[in-house]
C-alpha positions as a printed NumPy array, in Angstrom:
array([[ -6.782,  62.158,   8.671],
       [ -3.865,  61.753,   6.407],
       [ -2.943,  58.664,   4.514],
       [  0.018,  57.186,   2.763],
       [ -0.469,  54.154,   0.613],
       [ -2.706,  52.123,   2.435],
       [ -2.181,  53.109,   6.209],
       [ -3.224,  55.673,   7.407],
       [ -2.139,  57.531,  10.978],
       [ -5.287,  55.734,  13.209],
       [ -2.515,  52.591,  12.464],
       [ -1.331,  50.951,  15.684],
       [  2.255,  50.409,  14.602],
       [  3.686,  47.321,  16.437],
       [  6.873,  47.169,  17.938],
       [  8.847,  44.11 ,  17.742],
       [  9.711,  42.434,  21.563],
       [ 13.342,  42.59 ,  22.032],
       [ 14.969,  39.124,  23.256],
       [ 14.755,  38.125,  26.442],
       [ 10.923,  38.238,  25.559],
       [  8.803,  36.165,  27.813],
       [  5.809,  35.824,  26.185],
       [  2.964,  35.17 ,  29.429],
       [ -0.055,  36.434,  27.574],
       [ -2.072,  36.213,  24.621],
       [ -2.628,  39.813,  25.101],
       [  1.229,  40.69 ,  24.383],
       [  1.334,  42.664,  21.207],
       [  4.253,  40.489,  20.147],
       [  1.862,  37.579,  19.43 ],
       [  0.936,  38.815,  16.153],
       [ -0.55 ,  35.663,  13.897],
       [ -2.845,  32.646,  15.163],
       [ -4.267,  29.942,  13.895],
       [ -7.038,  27.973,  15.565],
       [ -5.055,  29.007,  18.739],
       [ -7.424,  31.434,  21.451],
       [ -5.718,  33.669,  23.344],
       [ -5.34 ,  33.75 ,  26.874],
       [ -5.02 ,  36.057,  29.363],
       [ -2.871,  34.289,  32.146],
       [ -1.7  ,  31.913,  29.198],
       [ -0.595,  32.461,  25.876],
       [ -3.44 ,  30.433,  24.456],
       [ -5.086,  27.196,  23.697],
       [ -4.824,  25.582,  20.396],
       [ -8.07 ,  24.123,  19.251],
       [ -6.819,  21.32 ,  17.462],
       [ -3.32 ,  21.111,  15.402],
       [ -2.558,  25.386,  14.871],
       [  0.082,  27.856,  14.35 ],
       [  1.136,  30.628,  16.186],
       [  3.592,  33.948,  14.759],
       [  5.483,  36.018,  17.136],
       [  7.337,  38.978,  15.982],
       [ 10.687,  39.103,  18.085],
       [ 13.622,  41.299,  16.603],
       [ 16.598,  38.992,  16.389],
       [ 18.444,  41.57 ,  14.461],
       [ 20.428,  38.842,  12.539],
       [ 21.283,  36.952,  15.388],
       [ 20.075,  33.077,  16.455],
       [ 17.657,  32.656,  18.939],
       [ 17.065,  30.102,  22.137],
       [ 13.358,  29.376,  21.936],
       [ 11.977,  27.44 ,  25.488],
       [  8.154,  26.784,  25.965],
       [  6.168,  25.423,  28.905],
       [  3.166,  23.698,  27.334],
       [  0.47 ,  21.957,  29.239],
       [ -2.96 ,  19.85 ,  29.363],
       [ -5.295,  20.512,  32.4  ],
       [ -9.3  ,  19.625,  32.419],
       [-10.659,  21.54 ,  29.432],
       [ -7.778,  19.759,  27.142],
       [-10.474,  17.517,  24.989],
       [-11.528,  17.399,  21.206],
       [-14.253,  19.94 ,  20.662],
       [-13.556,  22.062,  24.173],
       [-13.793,  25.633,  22.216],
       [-17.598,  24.52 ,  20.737],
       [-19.37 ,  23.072,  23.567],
       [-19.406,  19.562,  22.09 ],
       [-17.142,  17.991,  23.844],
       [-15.862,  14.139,  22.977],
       [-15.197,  11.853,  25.732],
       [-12.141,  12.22 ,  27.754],
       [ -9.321,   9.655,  25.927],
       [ -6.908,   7.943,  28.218],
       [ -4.613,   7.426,  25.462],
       [ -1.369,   9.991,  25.415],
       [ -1.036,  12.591,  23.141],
       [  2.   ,  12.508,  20.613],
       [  2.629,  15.989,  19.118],
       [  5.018,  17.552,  16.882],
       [  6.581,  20.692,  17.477],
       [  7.177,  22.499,  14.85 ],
       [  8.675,  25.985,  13.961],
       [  9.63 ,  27.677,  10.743],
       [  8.254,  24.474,   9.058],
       [ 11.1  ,  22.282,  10.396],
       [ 10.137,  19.643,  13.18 ],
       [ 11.884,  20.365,  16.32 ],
       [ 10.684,  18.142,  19.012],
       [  8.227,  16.049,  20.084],
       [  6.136,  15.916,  22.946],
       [  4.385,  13.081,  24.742],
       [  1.511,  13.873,  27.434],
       [ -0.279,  11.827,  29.438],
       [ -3.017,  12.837,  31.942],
       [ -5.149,  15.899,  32.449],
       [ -2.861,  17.405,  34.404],
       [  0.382,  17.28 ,  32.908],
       [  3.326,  19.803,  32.007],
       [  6.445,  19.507,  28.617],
       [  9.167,  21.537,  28.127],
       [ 10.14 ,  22.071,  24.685],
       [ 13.766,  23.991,  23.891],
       [ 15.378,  24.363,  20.451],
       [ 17.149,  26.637,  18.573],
       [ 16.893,  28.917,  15.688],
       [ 20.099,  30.098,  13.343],
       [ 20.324,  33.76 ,  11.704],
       [ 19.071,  32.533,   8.546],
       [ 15.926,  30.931,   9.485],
       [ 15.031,  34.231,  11.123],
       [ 13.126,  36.432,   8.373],
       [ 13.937,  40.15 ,   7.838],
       [ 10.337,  41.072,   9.549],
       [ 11.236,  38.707,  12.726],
       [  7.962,  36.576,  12.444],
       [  9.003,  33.699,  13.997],
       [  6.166,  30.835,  13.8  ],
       [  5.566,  28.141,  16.2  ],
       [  3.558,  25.134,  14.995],
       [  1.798,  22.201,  17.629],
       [  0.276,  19.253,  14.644],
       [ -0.523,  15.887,  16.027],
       [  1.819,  13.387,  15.405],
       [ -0.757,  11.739,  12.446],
       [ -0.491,  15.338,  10.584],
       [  2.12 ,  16.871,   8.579],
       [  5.04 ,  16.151,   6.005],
       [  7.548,  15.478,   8.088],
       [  6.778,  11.983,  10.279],
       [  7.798,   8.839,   8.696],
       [  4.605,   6.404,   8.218],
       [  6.646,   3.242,   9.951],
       [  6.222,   5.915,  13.057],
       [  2.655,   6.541,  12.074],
       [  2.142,   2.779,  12.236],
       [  3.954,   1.818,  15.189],
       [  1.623,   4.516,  17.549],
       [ -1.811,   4.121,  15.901],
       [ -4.574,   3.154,  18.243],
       [ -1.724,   3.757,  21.316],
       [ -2.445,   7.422,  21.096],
       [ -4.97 ,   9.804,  21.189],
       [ -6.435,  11.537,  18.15 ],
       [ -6.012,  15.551,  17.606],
       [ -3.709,  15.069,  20.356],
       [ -2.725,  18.996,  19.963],
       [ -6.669,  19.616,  20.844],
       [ -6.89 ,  21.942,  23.906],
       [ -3.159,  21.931,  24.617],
       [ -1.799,  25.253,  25.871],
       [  0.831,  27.014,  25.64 ],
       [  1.771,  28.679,  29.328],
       [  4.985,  30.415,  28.24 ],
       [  7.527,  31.106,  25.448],
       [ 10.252,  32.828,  25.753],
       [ 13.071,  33.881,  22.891],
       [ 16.425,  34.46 ,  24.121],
       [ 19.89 ,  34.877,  22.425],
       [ 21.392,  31.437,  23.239],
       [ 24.137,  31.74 ,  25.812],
       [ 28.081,  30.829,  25.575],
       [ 27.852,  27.663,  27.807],
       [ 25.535,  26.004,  29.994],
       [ 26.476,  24.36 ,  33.093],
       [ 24.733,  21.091,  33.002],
       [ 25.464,  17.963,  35.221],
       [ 26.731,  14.568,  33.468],
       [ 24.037,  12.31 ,  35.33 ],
       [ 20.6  ,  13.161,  35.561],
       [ 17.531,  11.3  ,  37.175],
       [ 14.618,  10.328,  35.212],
       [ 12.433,  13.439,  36.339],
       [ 15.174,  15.9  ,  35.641],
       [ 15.544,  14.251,  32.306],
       [ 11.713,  15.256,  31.227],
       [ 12.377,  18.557,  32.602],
       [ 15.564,  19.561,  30.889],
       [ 13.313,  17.91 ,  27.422],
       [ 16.223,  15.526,  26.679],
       [ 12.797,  13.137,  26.955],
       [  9.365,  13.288,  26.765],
       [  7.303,  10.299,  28.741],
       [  3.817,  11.706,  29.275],
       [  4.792,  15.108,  31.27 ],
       [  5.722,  16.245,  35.004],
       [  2.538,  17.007,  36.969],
       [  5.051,  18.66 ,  39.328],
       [  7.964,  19.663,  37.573],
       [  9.693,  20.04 ,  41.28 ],
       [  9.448,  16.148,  41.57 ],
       [ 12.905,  14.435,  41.212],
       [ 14.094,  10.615,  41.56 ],
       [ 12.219,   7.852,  38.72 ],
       [ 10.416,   8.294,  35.994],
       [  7.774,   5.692,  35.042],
       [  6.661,   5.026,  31.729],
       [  3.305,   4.181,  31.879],
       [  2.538,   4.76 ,  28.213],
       [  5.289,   1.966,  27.078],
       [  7.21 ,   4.75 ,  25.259],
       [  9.324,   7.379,  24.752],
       [ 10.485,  10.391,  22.762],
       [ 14.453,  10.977,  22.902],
       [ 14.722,  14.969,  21.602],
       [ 17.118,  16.514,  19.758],
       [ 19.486,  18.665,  22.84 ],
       [ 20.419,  22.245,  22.409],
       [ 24.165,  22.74 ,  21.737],
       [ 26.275,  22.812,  24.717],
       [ 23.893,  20.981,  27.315],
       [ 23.179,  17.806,  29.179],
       [ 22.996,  15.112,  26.238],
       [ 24.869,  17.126,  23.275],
       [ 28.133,  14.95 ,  23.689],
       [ 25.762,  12.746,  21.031],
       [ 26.498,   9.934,  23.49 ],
       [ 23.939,   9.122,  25.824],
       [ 23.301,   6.062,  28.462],
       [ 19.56 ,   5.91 ,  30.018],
       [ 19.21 ,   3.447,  32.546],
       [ 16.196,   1.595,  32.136],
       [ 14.023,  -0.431,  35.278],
       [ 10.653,  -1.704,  35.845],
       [  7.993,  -1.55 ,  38.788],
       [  5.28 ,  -3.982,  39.827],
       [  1.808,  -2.001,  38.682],
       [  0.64 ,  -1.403,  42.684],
       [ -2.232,  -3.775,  43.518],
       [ -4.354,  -0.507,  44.788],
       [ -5.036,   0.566,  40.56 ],
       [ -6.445,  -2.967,  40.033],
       [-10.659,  -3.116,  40.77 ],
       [-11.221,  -5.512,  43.876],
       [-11.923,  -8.348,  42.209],
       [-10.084, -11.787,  41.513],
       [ -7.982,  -9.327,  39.553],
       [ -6.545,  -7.56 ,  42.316],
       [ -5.149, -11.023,  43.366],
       [ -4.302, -12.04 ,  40.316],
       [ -1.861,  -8.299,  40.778],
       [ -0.611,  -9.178,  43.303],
       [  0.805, -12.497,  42.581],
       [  1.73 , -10.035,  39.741],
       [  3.765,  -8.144,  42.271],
       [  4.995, -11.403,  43.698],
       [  6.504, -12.989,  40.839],
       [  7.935,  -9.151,  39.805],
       [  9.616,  -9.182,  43.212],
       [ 11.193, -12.34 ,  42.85 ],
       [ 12.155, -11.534,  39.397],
       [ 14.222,  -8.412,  41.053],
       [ 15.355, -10.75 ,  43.559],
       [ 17.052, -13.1  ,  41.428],
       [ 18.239,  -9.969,  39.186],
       [ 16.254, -10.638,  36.153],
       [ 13.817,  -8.279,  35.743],
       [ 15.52 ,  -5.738,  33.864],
       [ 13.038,  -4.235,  30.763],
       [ 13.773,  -4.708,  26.85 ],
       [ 13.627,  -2.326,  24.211],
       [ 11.349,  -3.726,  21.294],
       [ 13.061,  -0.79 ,  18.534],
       [ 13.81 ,   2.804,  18.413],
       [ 11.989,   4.754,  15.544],
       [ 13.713,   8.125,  14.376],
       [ 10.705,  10.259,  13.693],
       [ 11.612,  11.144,  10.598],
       [ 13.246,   8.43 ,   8.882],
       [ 12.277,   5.312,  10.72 ],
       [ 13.697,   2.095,  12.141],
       [ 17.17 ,   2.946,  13.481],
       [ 18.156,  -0.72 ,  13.141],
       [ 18.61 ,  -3.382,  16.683],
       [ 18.591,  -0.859,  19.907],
       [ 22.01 ,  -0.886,  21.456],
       [ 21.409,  -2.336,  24.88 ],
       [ 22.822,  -4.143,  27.826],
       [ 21.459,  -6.111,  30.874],
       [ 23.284,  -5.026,  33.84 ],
       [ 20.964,  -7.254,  36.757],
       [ 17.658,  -5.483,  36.654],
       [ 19.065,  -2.874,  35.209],
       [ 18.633,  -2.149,  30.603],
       [ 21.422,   0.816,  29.651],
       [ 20.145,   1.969,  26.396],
       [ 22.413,   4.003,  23.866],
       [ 20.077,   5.193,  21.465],
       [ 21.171,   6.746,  18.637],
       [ 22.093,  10.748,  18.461],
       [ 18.715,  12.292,  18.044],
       [ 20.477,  15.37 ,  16.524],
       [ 18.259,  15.386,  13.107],
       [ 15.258,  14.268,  14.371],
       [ 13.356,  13.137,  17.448],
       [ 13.601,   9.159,  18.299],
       [ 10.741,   7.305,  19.865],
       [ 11.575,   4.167,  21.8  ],
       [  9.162,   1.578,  22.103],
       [  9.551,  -0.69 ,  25.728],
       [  8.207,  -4.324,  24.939],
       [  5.047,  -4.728,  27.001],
       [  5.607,  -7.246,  30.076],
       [  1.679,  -7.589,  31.574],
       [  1.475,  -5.828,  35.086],
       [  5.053,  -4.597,  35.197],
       [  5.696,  -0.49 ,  34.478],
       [  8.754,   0.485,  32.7  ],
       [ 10.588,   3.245,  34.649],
       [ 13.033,   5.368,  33.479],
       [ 16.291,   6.121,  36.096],
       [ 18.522,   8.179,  35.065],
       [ 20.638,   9.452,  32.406],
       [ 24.184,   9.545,  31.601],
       [ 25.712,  11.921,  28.804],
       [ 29.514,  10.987,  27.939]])
């Protein structure tokens, strides 16, 4: 055995992945740093609460498109990698995605069976020399870089260690392309799935048509260059929905929803049932002053602000037994 410094040849020497690199496994030598993330074998891994993890992708001195497919399923809970599991929250989870120690984006998931896309992009220069490129998941309540009027605004409306148990299914790093195609309207499904928003993730991310927004919020996302939503103008078309008598125990109360449902439908019928905005927080810095919106019928068209430095979360005013639904998009 012959030695040179400290290494010595029994070294594994570890090869960089070349972009595309779709990262599918824990196993994949190009996940080379973790923190309080397990690895998977059909996933990349499970964080156990808010964690890091540092792939090693040579960039070469050129940017890099970064898209992940992160998810919650049944093992998603506080506590999940000890055995002591908490009880299962019905609150959403708000988490920051972070990379390089800048926030990117922020996700919102709702469920136990839900699926975010995340998509962002990193210049030459924030790309070290040794290509460690370090992707960070911290609940919204953690870090430098959330506001506290944010902090504030979401605390007892989401769940704690809202990064515990969350997976990551996929990454992939990719040299971003000249131009994407990208329509200019977009329903509220295809909205979630391109990560313009995040509104408590796709169970099915083939499912098209409205979006509802059962959590009574909504993250707006920064947009990569070049696709739907970077004209820095965007319209989102706002509706509401009669909560179906069916979720409501069979009681009084499930009369009591459906006069609910009555008075909703007449509301609709006389073309006054159109949602309001209560404000629109940028993540990072705050209250972005009175939300620009109209009333078209039953119809809100929100212009929120560009969301090119930092995510925006929109808060709908609560209106008791109606759901807020998102229905398209528009970029200009």
């Amino acid at each position: 055995m012959s030695s040179a410094g400290s290494a010595t040849d029994l070294d594994q020497v570890i090869l960089p992945a070349i972009p595309p690199a779709h990262v599918l496994s824990g196993q994949m030598p190009a996940l080379q740093v973790t923190d309080r993330l397990h690895r998977g074998t059909q996933i990349v891994g499970r964080f156990e609460t808010s964690g890091l993890a540092g792939f090693k992708i040579a960039a070469q001195g050129r940017p890099l498109r970064v898209r992940m497919s992160l998810s919650v399923d049944e093992l998603s809970i506080s506590g999940w990698h000890t055995g002591r599991t908490e009880p299962v929250s019905t609150l959403p989870r708000l988490v920051q995605i972070r990379s390089q120690g800048r926030l990117r984006q922020c996700v919102l998931l709702r469920g136990r069976r839900s699926h975010a896309q995340v998509a962002f992009d990193l210049p030459a220069e924030e790309i070290p020399d040794d290509g460690l490129i370090c992707v960070e998941a911290l609940d919204i309540m953690e870090g430098d870089s959330v506001c506290e009027e944010v902090r504030r605004a979401v605390g007892g409306h989401v769940m704690p260690d809202g990064a515990a148990g969350l997976r990551i299914d996929k990454i992939v790093f990719e040299e971003p392309p000249a131009a994407d195609y990208d329509p200019d309207t977009l329903d509220g499904c295809r909205c979630e799935l391109y990560s313009l928003i995040s509104a408590g993730g796709l169970a099915n991310p083939n499912r098209q048509g409205v979006r509802l927004l059962r959590s009574g919020m909504f993250v707006v996302n920064p947009v990569l260059p070049g696709t739907f939503g970077s004209s820095e103008r965007i319209t989102l078309r706002l509706g509401t929905r009669a909560e179906p008598a069916s979720v409501i125990p069979a009681t009084w109360r499930r009369m009591t929803g459906e006069l609910r449902w009555l008075r909703h439908a007449t509301r609709k019928a006389l073309r006054v049932a159109a949602p309001s905005v209560e404000r629109i927080l940028s993540v990072r810095d705050g209250n972005t002053g009175r939300p620009k919106q109209r009333m078209n019928g039953n119809i809100t068209e929100l212009e929120p602000p560009s969301p090119a430095g930092s995510p925006l979360l929109v808060i709908i005013s609560p209106v008791q037994g109606v759901i807020p639904t998102l229905e398209s998009g528009t970029s200009h």
